[in-house]
C-alpha positions in Angstrom: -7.5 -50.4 3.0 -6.4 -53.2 1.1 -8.4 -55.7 0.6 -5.7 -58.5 0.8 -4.8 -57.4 4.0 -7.1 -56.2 6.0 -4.5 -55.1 8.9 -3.2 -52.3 6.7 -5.2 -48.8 7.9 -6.1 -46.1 6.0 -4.9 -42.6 6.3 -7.0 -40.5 8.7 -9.7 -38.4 6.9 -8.3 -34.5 7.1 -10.9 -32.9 9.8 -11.4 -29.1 9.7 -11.4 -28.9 13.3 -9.4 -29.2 16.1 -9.6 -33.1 18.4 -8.2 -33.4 22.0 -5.1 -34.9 20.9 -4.5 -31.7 18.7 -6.4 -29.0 19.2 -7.1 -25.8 17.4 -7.2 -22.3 18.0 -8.0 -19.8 15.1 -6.8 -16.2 14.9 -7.5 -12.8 12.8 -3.8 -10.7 12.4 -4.9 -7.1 11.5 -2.6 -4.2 10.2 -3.1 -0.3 9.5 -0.2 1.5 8.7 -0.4 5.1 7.6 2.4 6.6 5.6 3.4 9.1 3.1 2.0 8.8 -0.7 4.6 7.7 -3.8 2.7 9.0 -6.5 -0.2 11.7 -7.5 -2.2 11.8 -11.0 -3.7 14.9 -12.4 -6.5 14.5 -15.4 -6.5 17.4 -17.9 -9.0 18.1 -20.0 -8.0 20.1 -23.0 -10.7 21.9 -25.4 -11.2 23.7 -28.7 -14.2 25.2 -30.3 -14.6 26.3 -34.1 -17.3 27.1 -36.6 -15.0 24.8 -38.7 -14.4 21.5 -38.0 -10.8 21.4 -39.4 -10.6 24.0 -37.9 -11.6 23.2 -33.9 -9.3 19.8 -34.7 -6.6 21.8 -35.8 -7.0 24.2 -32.5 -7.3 21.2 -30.3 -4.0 19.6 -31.5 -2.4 22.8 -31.0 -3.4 23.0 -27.5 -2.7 19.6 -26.9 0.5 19.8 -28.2 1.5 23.0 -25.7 0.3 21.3 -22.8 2.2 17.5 -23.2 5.3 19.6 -24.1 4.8 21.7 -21.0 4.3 18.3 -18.4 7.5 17.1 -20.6 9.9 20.3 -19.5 9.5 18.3 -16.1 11.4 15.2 -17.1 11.9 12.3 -14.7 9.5 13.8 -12.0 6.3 12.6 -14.6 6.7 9.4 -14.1 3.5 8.4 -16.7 2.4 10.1 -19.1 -1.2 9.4 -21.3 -3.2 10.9 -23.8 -6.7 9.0 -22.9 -9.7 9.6 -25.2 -10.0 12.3 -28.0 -13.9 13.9 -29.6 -14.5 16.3 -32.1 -18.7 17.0 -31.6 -21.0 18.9 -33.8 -23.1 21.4 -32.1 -26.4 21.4 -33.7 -29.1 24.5 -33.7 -32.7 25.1 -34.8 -33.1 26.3 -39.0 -36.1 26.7 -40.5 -37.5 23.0 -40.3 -33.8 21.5 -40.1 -31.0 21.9 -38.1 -27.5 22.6 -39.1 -24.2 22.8 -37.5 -23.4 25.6 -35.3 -19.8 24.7 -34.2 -17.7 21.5 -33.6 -16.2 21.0 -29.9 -12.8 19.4 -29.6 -11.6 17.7 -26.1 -8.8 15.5 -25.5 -8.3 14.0 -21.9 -4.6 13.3 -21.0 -2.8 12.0 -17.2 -0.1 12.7 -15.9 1.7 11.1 -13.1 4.2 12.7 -11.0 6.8 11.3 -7.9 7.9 15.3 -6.8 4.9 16.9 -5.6 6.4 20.4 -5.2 6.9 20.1 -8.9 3.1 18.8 -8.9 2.0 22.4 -7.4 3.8 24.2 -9.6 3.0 22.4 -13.1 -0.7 21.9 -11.7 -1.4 26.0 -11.6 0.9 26.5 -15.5 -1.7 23.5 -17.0 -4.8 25.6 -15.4 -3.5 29.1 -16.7 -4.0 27.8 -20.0 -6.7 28.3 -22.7 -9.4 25.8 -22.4 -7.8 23.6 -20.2 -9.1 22.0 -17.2 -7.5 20.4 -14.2 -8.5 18.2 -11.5 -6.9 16.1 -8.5 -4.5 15.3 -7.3 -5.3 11.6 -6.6 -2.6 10.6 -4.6 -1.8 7.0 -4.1 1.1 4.3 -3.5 2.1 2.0 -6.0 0.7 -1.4 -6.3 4.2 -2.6 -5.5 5.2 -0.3 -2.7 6.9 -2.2 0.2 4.5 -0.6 2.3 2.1 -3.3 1.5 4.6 -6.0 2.1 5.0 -4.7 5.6 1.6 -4.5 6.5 0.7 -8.0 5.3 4.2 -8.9 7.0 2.8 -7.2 10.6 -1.0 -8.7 10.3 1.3 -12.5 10.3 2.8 -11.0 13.4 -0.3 -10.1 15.0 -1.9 -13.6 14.2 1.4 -15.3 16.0 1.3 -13.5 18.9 -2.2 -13.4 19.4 -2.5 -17.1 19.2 0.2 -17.6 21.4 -1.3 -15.3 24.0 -4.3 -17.8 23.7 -2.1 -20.5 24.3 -1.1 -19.1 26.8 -4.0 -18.8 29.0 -4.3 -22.4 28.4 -1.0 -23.1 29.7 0.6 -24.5 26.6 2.4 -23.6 23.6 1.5 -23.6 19.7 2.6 -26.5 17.8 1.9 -26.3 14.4 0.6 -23.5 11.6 -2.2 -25.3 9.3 -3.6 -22.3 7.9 -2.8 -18.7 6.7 -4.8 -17.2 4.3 -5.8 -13.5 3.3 -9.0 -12.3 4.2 -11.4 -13.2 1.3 -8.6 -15.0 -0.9 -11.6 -16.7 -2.6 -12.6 -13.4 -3.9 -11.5 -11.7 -7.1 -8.4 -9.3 -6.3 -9.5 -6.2 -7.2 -7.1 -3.5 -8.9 -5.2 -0.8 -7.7 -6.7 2.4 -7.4 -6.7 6.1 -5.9 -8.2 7.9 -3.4 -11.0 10.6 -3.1 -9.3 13.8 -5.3 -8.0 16.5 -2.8 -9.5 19.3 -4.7 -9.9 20.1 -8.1 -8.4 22.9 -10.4 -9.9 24.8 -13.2 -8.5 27.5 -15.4 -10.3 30.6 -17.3 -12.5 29.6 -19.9 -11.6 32.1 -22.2 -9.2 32.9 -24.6 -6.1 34.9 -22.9 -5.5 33.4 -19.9 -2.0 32.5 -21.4 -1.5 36.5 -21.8 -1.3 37.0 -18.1 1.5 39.5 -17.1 2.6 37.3 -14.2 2.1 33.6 -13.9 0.1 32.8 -11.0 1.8 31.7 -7.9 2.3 27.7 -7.6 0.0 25.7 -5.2 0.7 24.1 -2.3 -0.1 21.0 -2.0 -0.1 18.8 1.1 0.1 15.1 0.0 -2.9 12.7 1.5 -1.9 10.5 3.9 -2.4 7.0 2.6 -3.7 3.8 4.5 -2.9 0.8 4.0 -4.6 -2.5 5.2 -3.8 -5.8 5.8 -5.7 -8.7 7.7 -4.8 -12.4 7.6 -6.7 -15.8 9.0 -4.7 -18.1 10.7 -5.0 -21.6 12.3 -2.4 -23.3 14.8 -2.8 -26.5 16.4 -1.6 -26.3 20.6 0.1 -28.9 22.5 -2.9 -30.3 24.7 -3.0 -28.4 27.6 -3.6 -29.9 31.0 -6.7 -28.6 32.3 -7.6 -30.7 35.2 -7.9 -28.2 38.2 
């Protein structure tokens, strides 16, 4: 107000619920859709083992090297490709009083993501007929910006609408105004993108000649995981005041 003229009102103080001139009615819009998965990630796990360690390391990067040019023979279907972390341990033993180095282990981890899951099955069972290599997933999975999530956060706005308005109603009015649409815990920190539970995992012979085989073994089939996706929203609309004298 201003103090030189005291006719002069202020604004109205913003009220966080609803008045009989304007009142409020406050919604939940949900969404599940289930759909088809864009992507699935295998981790491979590739070892070596040596009495010398320039020797193991020199192993490992062989085996390494045969693997990421194997998942490379598959071009545009591997979609991301990653070597992750590499180790070269000592193995210690018992000697007299001391202990000395037995052998050195060697692992590298890679992943691999692929868009063509018949060509998933089939690289998945060539990775796991190699020496020393392990396999596990798939992990299958959208991407964080599939459209599929635009749709169900699209669908939970529907819902809101027209379960308001179905509120409205059974009041006898309409809806007036939106003053309020917000995610369900927007406050909170977003939190990433991830996979689901692994549909099974793969491992191949421990031992040296599991390359040698006379016949590679027959591709997997693999059914792709359904993926859910979920979307809820809050909303707030103020109604036309209804008329409720009997």
């Amino acid at each position: 107000m201003d103090p030189m003229n005291p006719t002069d009102t202020a604004p109205a103080p913003h009220t966080p619920y609803g008045t009989p001139d304007a009142p409020r009615v406050a919604v939940r819009g949900e969404a599940h859709l289930e759909v088809d998965p864009e992507i699935a990630r295998i981790s491979i796990t590739i070892s070596a083992r040596g009495t010398d360690r320039r020797d193991a390391l020199t192993d490992l990067t062989r085996r390494n090297n045969t693997a990421l040019d194997l998942i490379k023979t598959y071009g545009d279907t591997v979609e991301n490709l990653e070597t992750g972390a590499l180790s070269i341990t000592p193995e210690l033993t018992k000697h007299g009083r001391g202990e000395r180095i037995r052998a050195y282990h060697g692992r590298v981890h890679v992943t691999a993501e692929l868009t063509d899951f018949t060509a998933l099955g089939e690289l998945t069972t060539r990775l796991a007929d190699l020496d020393l290599t392990r396999v596990e997933g798939p992990w299958w999975a959208l991407r964080p910006d599939s459209p599929t999530h635009r749709q169900a956060r699209q669908q939970a706005v529907r819902e809101a609408v027209q379960r308001a308005r179905e509120y409205a109603e059974a009041l006898g009015t309409t809806l007036a105004a939106l003053t309020e649409l917000a995610d369900i815990g927007a406050d909170q920190p977003t939190p990433a993108y991830g996979y689901g539970g692994p549909a099974g995992g793969m491992r191949s012979a421990a031992y040296a000649g599991a390359a040698d085989l006379a016949e590679e073994a027959a591709p997997l089939d693999l059914e792709p995981q359904r993926q859910h996706v979920y979307a809820q929203v809050n909303a707030r609309f103020t109604l036309v005041p209804p008329q409720l004298t009997p």
